[in-house]
N, C-alpha and C positions, 0 to 999 in steps of 0.2 A: 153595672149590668142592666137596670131598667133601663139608663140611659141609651145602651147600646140597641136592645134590642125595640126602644122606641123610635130611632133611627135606622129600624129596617135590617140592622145584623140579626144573620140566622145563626151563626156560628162562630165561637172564641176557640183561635189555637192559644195555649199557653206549651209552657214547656217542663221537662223533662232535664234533669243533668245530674253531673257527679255534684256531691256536698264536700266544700262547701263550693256553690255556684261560680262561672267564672265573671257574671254580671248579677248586682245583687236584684235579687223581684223574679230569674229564672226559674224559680224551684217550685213547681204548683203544688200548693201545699191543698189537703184535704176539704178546709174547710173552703176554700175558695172555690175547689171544684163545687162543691156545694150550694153553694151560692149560685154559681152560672147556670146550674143546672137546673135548680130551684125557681131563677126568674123563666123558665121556658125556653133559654137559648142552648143551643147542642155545643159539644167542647171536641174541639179536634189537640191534638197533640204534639208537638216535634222535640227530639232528644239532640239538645247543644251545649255542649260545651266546649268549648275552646275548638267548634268545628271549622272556624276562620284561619285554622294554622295547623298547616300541615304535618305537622310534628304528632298530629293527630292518628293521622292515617299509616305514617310510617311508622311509629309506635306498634299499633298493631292493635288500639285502643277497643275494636269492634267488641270482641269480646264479656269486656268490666262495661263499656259505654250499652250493650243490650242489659245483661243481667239488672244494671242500676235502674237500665228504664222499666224493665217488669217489676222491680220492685216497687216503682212510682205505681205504677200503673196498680198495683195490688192494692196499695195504701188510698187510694181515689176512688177502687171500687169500678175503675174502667173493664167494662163486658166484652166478653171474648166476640171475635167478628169486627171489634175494630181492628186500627190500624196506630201504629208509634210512628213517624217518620224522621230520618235522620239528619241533619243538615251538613253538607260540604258546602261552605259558604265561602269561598274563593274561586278563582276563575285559572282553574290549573288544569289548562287541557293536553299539555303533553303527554306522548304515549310510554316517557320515561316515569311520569305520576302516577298513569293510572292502574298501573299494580297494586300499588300498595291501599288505591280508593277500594276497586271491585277483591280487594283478599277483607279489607275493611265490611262493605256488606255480606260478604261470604258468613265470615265470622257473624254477625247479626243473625242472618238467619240460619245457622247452626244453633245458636242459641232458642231462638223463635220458633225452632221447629216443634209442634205436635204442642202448641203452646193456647192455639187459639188466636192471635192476633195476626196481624199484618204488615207490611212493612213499606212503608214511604219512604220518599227521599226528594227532600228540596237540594236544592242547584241549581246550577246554569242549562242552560240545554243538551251542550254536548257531555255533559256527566250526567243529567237524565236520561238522554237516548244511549248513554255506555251500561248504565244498569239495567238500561229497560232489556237491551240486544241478549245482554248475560241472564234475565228473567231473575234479578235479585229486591227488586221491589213489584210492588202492585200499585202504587199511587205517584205520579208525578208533578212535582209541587215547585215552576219556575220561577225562581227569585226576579227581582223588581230592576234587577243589572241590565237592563235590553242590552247593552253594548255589549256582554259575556258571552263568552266565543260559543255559538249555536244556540242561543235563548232565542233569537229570531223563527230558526232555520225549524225546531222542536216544536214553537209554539203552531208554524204556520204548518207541521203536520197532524195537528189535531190529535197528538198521544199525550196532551198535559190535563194532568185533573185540575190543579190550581194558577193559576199566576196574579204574583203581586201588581195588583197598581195604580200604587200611590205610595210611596214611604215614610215614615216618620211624621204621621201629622199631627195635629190634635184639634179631636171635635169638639164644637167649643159646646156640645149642649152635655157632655161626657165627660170633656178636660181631662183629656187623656190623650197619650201618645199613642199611637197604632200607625199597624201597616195596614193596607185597606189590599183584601183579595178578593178576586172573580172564580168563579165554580165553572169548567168547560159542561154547555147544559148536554154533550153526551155522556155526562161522568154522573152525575145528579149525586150521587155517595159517591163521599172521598177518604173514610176512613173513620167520621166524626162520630160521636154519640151522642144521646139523649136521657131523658132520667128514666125512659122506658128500657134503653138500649140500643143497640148498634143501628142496624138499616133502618130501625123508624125516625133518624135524623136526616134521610136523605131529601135534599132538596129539591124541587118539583123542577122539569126541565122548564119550563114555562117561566118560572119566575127567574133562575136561571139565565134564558135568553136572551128575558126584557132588560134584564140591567147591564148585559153586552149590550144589545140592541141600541140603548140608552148613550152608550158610547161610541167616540172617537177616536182612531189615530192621528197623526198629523203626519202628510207625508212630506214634508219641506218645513225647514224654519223660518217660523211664522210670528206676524205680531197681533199680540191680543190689542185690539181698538176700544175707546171708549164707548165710541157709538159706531153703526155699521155703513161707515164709510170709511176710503183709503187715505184722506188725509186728516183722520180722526187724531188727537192724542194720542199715544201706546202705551198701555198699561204695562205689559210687561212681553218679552220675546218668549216664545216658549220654542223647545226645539223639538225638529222632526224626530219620531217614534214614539215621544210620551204620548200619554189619552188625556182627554178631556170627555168631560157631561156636557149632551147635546140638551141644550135648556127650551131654543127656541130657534126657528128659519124665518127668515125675513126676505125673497128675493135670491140674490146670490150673496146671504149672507147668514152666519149661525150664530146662535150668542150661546157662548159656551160657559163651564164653568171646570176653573181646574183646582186640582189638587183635593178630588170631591169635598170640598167646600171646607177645608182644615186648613189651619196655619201649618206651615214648617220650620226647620232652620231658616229656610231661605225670604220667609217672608210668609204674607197670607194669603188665601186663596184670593181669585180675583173672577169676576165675571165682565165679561167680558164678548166682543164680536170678530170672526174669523173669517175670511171668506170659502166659500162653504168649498171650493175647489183644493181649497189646504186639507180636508179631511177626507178619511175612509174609512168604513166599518172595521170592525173588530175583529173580522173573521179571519183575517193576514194580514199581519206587519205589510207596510207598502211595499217595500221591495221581494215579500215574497221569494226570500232566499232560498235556497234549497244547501247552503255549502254550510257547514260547521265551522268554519273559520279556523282558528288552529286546532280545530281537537286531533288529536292521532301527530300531530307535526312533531317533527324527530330530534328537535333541537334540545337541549339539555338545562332547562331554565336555573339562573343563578339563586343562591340563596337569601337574597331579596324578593325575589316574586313567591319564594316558598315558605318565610318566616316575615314577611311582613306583619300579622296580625299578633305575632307571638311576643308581642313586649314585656309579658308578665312570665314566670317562669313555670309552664305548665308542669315539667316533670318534678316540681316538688309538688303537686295536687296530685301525685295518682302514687 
């Protein structure tokens, strides 16, 4: 926790889930909360379990999956005026799925009603703007998927409070694995809290901006150079849509740094030079889509695209 919050994090989501976990280290236990909250950093929250398989939704899970979460949420001592947020963590935009997602948040906030808290929802874009249109959440929190049918199209209408990115890294001054998320600076509160309480963890739009501001898109794939010239060495190709930290300009040249400065599966961060015409602020994906790509699309997806994450047997856990 000092680690983190001496690298600049405002705010730790941990999680929420049915016992026992369906990954182990998901279950924020009390004392932890304490601790985060104790170093000065504010803790946001999201309720997962087995949200990456749809067996979830058509279940009919909403229900037992809120109830569990107030009860985290009691044991932690989280103040009423925040927010729980849900995760549908697959990219199932058929309009043959999304019954069973939007009866899924239904269920949540029947339970969450006259409760005090709030209700988020991480996903892809076009199952954010499905819940936003239905008015079943209050915070919208874009998973780090850009390719996920409408994460583009969502982000660049400026209705997302969070999006991931950077995934899976580890900072090596923390040695810890994290997703690394941005706060949209007209959102400044996303749901999170403090050891004071709710709205006085919201973060200031100012500092908010500067660390969009700070970043890059890439609108074409691109080679990271050693030095800022085109027949430099290549570090490594990065591909159009991820960001990169604008470190330095040189000319017609940027020396960036990606995977804010963490190792991944894939390797370790690199720094690196771009030519600065590969990049574009943060404020629109480059293509600036406007289309959702399949969401609402009529086709009937096979039971592969709807049980891939399910290789463990959820329905003996509930």
């Amino acid at each position: 926790a000092k680690a983190l919050k001496a690298q600049g994090v405002r705010t730790v989501f941990r999680y929420y889930c049915q016992l026992p976990p369906s990954i182990p280290g998901k279950d924020l236990q009390p004392e932890e909360a304490k601790i985060i909250l104790s170093e000065g950093l504010s803790l946001g929250v999201v309720f997962q379990h087995y949200n990456n398989c749809f067996r979830t939704f058509e279940n009919r899970w909403g229900t037992e999956d809120a109830q569990q979460a107030l009860k985290m949420a009691e044991a932690i001592g989280q103040p009423k005026g925040s927010a729980i947020y849900f995760g549908v963590d697959g990219d199932w935009p058929w309009a043959s799925l999304s019954d069973a997602i939007v009866a899924y948040f239904e269920d949540v906030n029947r339970v969450f009603d006259g409760t005090g808290f709030d209700v988020g929802i991480y996903s892809n874009g076009c199952t954010c703007n499905l819940i936003r249109t239905r008015k079943l959440a209050k915070y919208f929190w874009l998973s780090g998927s850009t390719g996920h049918s409408g994460t583009q199209a969502f982000y660049n209408t400026g209705n997302w409070t969070l999006c991931q990115n950077a995934l899976d890294i580890t900072l090596a001054s923390a040695n810890l694995g994290v997703d690394t998320n941005l706060c949209n600076p007209a959102a400044g509160y996303f749901g999170q809290f403090d050891a004071r309480g709710a709205k006085s963890a919201a973060h200031p739009a100012a500092a908010a901006q500067s660390l969009i501001a700070r970043r890059r898109f890439l609108n074409a794939n691109t080679d990271l150079k050693a030095t800022p010239d085109s027949g430099a060495p290549t570090l490594i190709a990065i591909r159009k849509d991820q960001n990169v930290r604008l470190v330095q300009q040189s000319g017609p040249w940027a020396k960036v740094l990606t995977q804010e400065g963490g190792k991944s599966r894939a390797g370790a961060a690199q720094e690196g030079w771009l030519p600065l015409s590969a990049l574009m602020p943060m404020s629109a994906f480059p293509d600036s889509s406007p289309t959702y790509g399949l969401c609402g699309a009529s086709s009937v997806p096979g039971d592969t695209v709807k049980y891939q994450n399910c290789e463990r047997a959820t329905s003996r856990l509930r």
